[in-house]
N, C-alpha and C positions, 0 to 999 in steps of 0.2 A: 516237795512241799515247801523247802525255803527258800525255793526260783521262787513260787505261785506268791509265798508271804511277802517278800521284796518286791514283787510288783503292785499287790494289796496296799503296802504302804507308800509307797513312791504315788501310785494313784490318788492317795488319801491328799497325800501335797500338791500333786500336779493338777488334778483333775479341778480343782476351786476355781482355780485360778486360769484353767484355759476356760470354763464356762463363763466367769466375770468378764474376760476378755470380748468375748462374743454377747454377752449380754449388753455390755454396754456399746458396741458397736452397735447392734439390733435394735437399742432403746433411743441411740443418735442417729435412727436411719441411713445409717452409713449403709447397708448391706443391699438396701432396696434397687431395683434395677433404677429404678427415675432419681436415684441418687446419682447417677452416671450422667445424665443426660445432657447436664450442664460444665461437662467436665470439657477442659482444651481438646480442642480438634486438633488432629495430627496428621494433617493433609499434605503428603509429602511426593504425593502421586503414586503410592505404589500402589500396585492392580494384583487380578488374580493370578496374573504372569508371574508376578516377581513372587508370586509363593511359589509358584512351580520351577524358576529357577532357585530359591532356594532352598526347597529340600532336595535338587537336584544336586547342588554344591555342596552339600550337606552328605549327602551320600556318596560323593566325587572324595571329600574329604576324608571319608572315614576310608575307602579305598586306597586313599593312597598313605595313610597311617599304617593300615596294614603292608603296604610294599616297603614302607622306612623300618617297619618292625623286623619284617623276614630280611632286609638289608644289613640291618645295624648288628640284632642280635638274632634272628631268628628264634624260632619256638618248638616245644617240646611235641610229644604226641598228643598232647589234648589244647595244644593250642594257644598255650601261657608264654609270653614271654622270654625268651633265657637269659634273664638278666642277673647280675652276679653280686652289684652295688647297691645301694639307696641310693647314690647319684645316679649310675647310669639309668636306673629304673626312671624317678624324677626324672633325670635328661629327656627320657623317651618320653615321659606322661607333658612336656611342655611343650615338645615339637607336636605331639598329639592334640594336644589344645590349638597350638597353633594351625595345623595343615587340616583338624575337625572341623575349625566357627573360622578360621580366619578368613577362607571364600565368603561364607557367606557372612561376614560383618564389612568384609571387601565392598561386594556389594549392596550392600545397606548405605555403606556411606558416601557411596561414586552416586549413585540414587538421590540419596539426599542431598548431596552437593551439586544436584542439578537443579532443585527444587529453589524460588524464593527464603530465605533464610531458613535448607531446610534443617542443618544440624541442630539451631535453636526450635524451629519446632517440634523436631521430633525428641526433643528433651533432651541433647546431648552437652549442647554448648548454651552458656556457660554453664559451669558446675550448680545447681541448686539441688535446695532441700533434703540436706542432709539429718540436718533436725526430725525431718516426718519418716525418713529412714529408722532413727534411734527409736521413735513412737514403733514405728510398721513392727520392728524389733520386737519391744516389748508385748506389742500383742502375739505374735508369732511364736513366740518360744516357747509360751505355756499351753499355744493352742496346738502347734506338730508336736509338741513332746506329748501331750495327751493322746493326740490321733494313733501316737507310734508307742504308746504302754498301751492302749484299746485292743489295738490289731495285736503284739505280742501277746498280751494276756486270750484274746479269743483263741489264738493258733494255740498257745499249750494248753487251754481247754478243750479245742475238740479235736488235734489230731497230735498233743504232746510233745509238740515243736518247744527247745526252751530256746528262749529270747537270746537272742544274739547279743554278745557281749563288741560285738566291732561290725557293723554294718557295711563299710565301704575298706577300697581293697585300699588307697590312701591311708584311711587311716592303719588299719593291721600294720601298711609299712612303717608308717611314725612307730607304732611301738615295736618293732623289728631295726630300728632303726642304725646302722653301722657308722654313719658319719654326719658330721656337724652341717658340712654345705649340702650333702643330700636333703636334712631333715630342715635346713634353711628354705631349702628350695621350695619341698614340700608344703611347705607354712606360707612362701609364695604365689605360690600356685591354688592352693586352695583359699586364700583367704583375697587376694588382688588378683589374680589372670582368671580364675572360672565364674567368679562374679562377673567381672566386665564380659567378657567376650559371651557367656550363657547370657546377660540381661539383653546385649546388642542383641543376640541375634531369636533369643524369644521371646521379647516383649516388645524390641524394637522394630527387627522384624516382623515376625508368623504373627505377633496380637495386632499390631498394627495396619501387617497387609490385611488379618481376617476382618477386624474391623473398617477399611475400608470399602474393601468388598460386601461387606452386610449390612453396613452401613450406622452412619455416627451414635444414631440413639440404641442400636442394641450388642454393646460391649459387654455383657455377662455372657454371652455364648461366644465373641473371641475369646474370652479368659477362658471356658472351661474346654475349648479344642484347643488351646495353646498349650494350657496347662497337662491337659492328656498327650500330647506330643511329647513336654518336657517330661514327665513321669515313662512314657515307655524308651526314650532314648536313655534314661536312667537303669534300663532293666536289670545290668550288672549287679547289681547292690543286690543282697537279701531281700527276699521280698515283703519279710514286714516293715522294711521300711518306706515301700511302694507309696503307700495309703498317705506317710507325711509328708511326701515329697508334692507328691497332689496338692494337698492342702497349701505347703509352702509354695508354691507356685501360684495359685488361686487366688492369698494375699498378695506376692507379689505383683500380680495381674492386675489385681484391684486397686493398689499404690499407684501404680504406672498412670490408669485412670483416674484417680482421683488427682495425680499434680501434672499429669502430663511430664514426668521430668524420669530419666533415668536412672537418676542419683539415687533417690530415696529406694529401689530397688535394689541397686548392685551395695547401699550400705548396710540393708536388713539383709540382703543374701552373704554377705562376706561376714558380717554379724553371726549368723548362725551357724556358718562353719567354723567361724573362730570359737565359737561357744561349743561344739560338737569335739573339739581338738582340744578343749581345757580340758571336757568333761572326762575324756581321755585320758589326760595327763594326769588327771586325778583320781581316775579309777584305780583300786586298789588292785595287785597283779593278782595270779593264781586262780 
């Protein structure tokens, strides 16, 4: 009964405040699909091919994560890791970053650097809109944290799942944490390497290849198969947090569309991890 009341109140504060969010998106026709229409084209030439080469990279990568894992430290009977540090764990979760997205952000941008100024249009070069990032932020925070107290609260009503107190296996290790450059690492790696190289290669690539391939005026259905890609390659995490990683995706899908720019994505996604790691840090132990 004092999980179910601590969710009751947290929703009393949360829940305002991600409806105003969306309301006033809704009321500035920001949501509407012909609110897209007008948005920068990001014609950088990639086709249906270069989606099929990149989840093909994508899956090459995660392959060969698993061969540095069973190299480095190998794994137990159910498949985990043997790792003994917060560094060497980190260590592996950055070369895992690295050998997961870096094919396919490889090529993204061998791609784009054949195109007409393609880095700048594909929003990379130069850095902008970080400002609509800090905006993208502040909508975002109230609206997945609602999404992710909705799905919590329905699981411990009808099959008495209580809400998980650490969702991703990141963070558990922050608060398991044995040393200072491990837990530096970690705070690296989630807050600057998974934003960059997750924005390159899902919204830069998969949104961009699917909206070229469907073409310019209908980017709400790139965002919501991009966005369903990034949610199931998320699968690891607890599943009530499934539902806001969707949603966080979906914004971010929408940002990409509305500046055409990178930036403001990888600043609301590094944003919300860094927000998800205080929330952390503040949590009371026990």
């Amino acid at each position: 009964m004092e999980t179910l009341h601590q969710m009751w109140t947290s929703a009393a504060l949360i829940w305002p405040l991600g409806l105003a969010a969306l309301l006033v998106c809704a009321w500035r026709g920001r949501l509407r699909a012909d609110a897209l229409r007008g948005a920068p084209v990001r014609d950088v030439g990639l086709t249906g091919s270069d989606l099929v080469v990149a989840l093909a990279l994508m899956i090459l990568g995660k392959l060969l994560v698993n061969v540095v894992v069973l190299w480095w430290v190998g794994v137990d009977e159910s498949g985990v890791p043997l790792t003994r540090t917060t560094l060497q764990y980190m260590g592996l979760v950055v070369v895992g970053q690295a050998l997961g997205q870096g094919p396919a952000v490889g090529w993204l941008l061998w791609r784009a650097w054949g195109a007409d100024r393609g880095w700048r249009t594909l929003g990379l070069w130069p850095p902008r809109g970080v400002g609509a990032g800090v905006l993208g932020l502040l909508v975002a925070l109230p609206v997945v944290m609602s999404v992710l107290l909705a799905t919590a609260m329905i699981g411990y009503a009808l099959a008495g799942d209580p809400p998980p107190r650490v969702g991703h296996d990141l963070l558990k290790t922050l608060q398991e944490s044995d040393s200072a450059a491990g837990t530096a690492l970690l705070l690296f790696s989630a807050v600057v390497i998974a934003p960059v190289l997750e924005e390159l290669v899902y919204r830069g690539l998969l949104q961009t290849g699917l909206v070229s391939a469907t073409g310019w005026r209908l980017r709400w259905p790139a965002i919501l198969v991009t966005s369903l890609i990034f949610t199931v390659v998320h699968g690891t995490v607890v599943w009530q947090a499934l539902p806001g990683l969707f949603v966080l995706s979906l914004i971010l899908g929408w940002l990409y569309e509305r500046t055409g720019s990178l930036w403001p994505c990888v600043t609301t996604h590094a944003g919300f991890n860094a927000m998800n790691i205080a929330l952390l840090l503040t949590m009371p132990t026990g």
